[in-house]
N, C-alpha and C positions, 0 to 999 in steps of 0.2 A: 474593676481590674480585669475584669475575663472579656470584657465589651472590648478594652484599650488592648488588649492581648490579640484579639481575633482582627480588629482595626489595622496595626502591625504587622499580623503574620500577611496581608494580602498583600502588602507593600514587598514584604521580602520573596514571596513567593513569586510574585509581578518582575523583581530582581533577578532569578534566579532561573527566570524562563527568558528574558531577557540578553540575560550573558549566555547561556543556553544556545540562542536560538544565534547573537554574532560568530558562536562558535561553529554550527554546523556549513556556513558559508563563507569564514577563515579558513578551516580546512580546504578549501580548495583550491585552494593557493600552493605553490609546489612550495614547501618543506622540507629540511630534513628529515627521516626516520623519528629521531632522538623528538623533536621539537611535534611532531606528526603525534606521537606518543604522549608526551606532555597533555596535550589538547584532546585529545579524546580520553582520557583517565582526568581530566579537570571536568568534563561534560559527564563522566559517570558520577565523579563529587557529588555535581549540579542533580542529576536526577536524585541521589541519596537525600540529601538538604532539603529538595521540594517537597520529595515525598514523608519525610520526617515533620517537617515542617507544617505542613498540612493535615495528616494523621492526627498529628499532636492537637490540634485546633480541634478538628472533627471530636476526638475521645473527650478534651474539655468541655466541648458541648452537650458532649450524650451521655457521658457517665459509662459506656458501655465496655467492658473487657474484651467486648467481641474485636473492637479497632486496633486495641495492641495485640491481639492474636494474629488478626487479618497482617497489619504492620510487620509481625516476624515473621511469617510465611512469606509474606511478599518480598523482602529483603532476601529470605533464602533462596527464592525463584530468579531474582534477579542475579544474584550473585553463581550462584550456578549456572547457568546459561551464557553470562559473560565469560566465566572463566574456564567451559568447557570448548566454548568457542574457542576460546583463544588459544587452550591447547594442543585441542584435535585440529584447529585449521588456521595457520599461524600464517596463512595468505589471504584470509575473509578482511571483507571492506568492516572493520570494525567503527564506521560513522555510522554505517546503513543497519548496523547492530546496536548502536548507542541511539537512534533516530527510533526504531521499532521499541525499546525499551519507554525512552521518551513519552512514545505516545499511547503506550499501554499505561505508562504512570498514571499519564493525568484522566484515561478511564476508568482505572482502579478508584483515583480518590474518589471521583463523583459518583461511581457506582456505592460506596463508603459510605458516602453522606447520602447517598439518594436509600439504599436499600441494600442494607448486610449480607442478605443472604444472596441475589446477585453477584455481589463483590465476587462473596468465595468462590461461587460458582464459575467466573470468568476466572476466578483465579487458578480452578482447576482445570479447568477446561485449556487455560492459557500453558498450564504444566505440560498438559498431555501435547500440545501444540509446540512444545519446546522440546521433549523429547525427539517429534521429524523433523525440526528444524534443524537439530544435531545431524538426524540420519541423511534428509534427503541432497546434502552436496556431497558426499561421499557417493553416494547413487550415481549422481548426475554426471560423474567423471567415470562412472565405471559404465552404466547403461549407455552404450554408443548407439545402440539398435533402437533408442525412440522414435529417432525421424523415418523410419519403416512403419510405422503403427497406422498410420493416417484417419484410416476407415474405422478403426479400432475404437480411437478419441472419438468422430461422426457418431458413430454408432451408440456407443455410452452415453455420451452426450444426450441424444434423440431418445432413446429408450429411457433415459431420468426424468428428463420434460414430459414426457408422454405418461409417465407414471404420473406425476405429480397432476397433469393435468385429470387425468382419469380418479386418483384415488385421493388425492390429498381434501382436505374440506377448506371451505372459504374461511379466511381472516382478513377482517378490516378491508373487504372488499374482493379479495384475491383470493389466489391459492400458490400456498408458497412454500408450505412446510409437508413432510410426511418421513414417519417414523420420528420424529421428535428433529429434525432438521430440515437444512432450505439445499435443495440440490443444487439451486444454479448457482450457489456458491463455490460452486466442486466445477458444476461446468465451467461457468468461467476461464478455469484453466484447462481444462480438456479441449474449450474451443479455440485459445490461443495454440495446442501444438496441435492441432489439425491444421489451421489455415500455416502454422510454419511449417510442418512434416510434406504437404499435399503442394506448396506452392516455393520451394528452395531447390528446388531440382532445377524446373521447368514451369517459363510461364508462359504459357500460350492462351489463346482466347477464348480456347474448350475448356482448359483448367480454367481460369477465370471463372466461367459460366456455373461450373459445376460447385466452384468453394462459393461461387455466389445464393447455388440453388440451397444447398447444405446452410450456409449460414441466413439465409431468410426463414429456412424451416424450422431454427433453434428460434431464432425473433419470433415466429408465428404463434409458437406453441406458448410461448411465454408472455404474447398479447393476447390470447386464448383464456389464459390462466388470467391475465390481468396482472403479471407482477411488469407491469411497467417498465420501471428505472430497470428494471434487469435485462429488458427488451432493448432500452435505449443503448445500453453500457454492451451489450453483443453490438448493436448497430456499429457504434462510433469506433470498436475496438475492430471488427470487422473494416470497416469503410479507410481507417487508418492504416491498416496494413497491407490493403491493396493499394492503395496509394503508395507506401514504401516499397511494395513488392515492386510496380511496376512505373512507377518516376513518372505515371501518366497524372494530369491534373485532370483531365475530363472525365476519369473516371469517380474524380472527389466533386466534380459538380453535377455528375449523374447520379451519385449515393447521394449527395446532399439535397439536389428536386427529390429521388426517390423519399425521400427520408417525410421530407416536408408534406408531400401527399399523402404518405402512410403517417405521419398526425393528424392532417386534417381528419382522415376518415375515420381516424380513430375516434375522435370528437363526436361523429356525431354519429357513430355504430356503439359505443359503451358511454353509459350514463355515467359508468366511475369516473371515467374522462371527464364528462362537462361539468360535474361537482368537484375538480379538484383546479381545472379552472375556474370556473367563478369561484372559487376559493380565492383565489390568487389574485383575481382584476378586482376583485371588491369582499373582502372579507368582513368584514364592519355590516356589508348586506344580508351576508347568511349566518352572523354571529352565532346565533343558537344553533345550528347543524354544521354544516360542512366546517366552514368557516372559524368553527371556535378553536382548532389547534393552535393555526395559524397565528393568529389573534392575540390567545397568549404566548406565541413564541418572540411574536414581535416585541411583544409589553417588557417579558422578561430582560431582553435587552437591551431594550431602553432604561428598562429599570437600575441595570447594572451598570450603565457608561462609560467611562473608561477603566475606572480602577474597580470596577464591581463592588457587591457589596458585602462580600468577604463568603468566606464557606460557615453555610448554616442559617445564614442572615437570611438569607432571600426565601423564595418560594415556589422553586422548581417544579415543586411536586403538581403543582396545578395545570402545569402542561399534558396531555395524554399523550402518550407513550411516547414518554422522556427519555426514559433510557437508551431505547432502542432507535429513536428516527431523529429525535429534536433535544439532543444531548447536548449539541453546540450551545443551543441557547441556556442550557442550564450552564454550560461554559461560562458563557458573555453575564450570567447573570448575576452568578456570584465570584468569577475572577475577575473577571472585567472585559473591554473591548479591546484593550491594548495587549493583553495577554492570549483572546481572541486570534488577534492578528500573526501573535507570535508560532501559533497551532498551527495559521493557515502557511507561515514560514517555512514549519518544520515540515510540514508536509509536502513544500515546492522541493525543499532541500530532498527530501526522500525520494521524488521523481525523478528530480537533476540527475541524483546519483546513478539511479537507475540507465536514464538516457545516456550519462556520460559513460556507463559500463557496456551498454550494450553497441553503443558508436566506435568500440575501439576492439570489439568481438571481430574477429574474420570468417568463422562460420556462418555461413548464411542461416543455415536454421535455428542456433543459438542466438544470433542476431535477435531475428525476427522472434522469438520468446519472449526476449528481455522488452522489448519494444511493446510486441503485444499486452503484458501483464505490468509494465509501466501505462500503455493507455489504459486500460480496466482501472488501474488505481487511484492516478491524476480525475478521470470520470468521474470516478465514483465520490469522490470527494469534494467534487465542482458540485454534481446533484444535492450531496447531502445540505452541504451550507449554503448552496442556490437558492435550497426548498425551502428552509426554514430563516431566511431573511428577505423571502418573498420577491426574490431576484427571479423565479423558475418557481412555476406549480411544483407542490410537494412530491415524491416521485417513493416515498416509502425505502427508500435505501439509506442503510448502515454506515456511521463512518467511519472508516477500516481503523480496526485496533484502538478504536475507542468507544463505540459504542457495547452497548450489551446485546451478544449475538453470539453464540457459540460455536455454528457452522462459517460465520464469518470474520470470527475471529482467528481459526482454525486454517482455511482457506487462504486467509490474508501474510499466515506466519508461513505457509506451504512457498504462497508466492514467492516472498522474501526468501527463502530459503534454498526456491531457483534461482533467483537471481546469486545469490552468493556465490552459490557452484558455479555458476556460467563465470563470475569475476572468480572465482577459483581457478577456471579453465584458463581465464584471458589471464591470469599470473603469472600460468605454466608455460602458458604457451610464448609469452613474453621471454622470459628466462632462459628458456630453447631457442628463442630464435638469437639473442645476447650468445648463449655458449657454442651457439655455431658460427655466431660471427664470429668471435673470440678466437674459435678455433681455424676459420679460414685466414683470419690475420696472426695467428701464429706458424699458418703452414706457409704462408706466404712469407713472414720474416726467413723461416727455415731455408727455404728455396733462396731468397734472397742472399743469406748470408753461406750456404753449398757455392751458387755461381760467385761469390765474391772469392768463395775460398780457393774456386777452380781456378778463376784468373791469378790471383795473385800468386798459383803456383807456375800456373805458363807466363809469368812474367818473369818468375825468377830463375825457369830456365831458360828460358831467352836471354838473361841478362849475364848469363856463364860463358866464357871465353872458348 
């Protein structure tokens, strides 16, 4: 009975992401309010249901009280954070808030079933990370004076990497954590409002030069350290908003040669390099060393196929560090490929919005935020599930607000939480530019109907004997 129960629930849950996932790209369709509302309160049903549904599975599996524990706290984390949102800021894109819950659920479960005390841990961690994400768009409307900071973000930025290079200790090849977190989690977005604070004024070809000198120095230190993917995800976010800054395309096929020489070199100056290559061109060659993560990341999903092989079934755990880099394939392994696919959905949906938010922004440096920490996320999401379907060497990056990470879990709810403010701002500023119009075509009726009223009274004394 419990085989046919757990058999069932993948199908429903397969369902349930499914309708989930037509609904985050139905929204985008102009609507009414009323009907706009419908559908985003059917999508929070939908994560309720998965997450129930799922939970439930896991606890019949493991006997454990810890899962209905973890289950009602999660429930209260989610419900809270929805219904704070919706009170203190009754102008937030509540898809891009039903989208970030989404994809914390389906982290939750599999952290669940992979290892409890993680769960909790992201679970609290995700708390503390809900608390800023209430605060920092109320900030973002009131702090007008960021795009002054410039050197400020540089400077923080440079002095964290230089830390980390200097003090932090290697892991898994790198150096990437110190004090119990990973800083270029944090830079990430200090370097996206530098290149918009330093280049929304004025773009000339000394500015240019100088946010180019600045952003190869953050790349450098962080090919230094070896955290790769991190160097890459500055590059592409860097190289992308010069390109938007300046509508120049030669300057995308000059970061693009740059780019491609600074991998070769990289190749054959760092052995992490050529081991996470030949990982990649031939895994099956270096099975016993490099090659074994990969190896079983592959299997795993093959293992799972479309419809997975339910939560618990499988055998995740055999992947090395599952949680943290090769979570998809535990994904693919026991939900399946098709629900896989629905992940990789919900996460174009999540960027769409972004893009579509920051395209209809008028402030040039709000603009360019929104844009910047939209490319950072689209990236970084491309690397993670590149790496681990051996589409792209393994690059050691997180997949935001799903994997297990807590400065990047942290980081990733920060972003979100500009970008809201910023579609906070473009509300306001919509709504003002309506009650100005509003109000030039009432002063203009006014006037209109004063000179009707003038004439019609020199008509009626004209028309006196």
């Amino acid at each position: 009975m419990l085989n046919l129960t757990v058999e069932l629930s993948k199908y429903v849950i397969l369902t349930l992401m499914v309708v989930y996932t037509f609904y985050c790209f139905y929204l985008v369709r102009r609507q009414s309010r009323e009907d706009q509302a419908e559908s985003l309160n059917k999508q929070i049903l939908l994560i309720v249901l998965m997450d129930t549904t799922a939970l439930a599975v896991v606890f019949l599996k493991t006997r454990k009280m810890e899962v209905i524990v973890f289950y009602c706290l999660m429930m209260a984390y989610f419900a809270l954070l929805l219904l704070l949102y919706r009170v203190l800021y009754k102008k937030a894109s509540m898809l891009l808030l039903n989208n970030m819950c989404m994809l914390q659920s389906i982290g939750f479960i599999m952290l669940c079933r992979l290892h409890m005390e993680s769960a909790l841990r992201q679970l609290l961690i995700s708390a503390g990370g809900g608390v800023l994400a209430l605060l920092i768009p109320f900030l973002i409307r009131k702090m007008r004076f960021l795009r002054r900071l410039a050197w400020l973000y540089a400077a923080v930025g440079i002095l964290m990497l230089g830390a980390v290079l200097v003090l932090a200790r290697t892991s898994y090849g790198a150096k990437l954590s110190l004090l119990g977190m990973q800083p270029s989690e944090v830079i990430k977005i200090t370097f996206v409002f530098f290149m918009a604070s330093y280049l929304c004024r004025e773009v000339t070809l000394k500015r240019i030069i100088i946010a180019t000198a600045i952003a190869a120095l953050h790349v450098v230190i962080l090919v230094i350290s070896r955290d790769l993917g991190s160097a890459l995800i500055f590059f592409i976010t860097y190289l992308f908003m010069i390109y938007v800054i300046t509508r120049q395309f030669r300057y995308l096929l000059l970061g693009t040669a740059g780019g491609a020489a600074a991998s070769v070199a990289a190749y054959f100056l760092f052995g992490h390099v050529r081991q996470r290559v030949s990982a990649w061109r031939d895994p099956l060659a270096v099975y016993e060393n490099e090659g074994y993560q990969i190896v079983q990341s592959l299997f795993a999903i093959g293992t799972g196929g479309w419809f997975g092989m339910g939560l618990c079934q499988g055998s995740p755990e055999k992947i090395p560090v599952v949680r943290n880099d090769l979570i998809f394939s535990a994904i693919c392994e026991e939900l399946g490929g098709i629900f896989a696919i629905c992940l990789i959905l919900v996460c174009m949906s999540f960027f769409l919005m972004i893009v579509n938010i920051s395209l209809k922004i008028k402030n040039p440096f709000y603009k360019l935020i929104a844009l910047g920490l939209g490319t950072e996320y689209a990236f970084q999401v491309f690397l993670t599930i590149g790496g681990v379907t051996k589409f792209i060497p393994l690059t050691g990056v997180t997949l935001p607000l799903v994997s297990y990470g807590g400065t990047s879990v942290i980081s990733t709810m920060i972003m979100v939480s500009i970008i809201q403010g910023l579609y906070i701002l473009r509300e306001e500023e919509d709504e003002e530019i309506e009650r100005l119009r509003r109000d030039a075509i009432q002063r203009a009726r006014e006037r209109e109907q004063a000179r009707t009223g003038k004439e019609s009274v020199r008509s009626r004394r004209s028309a006196r004997p």
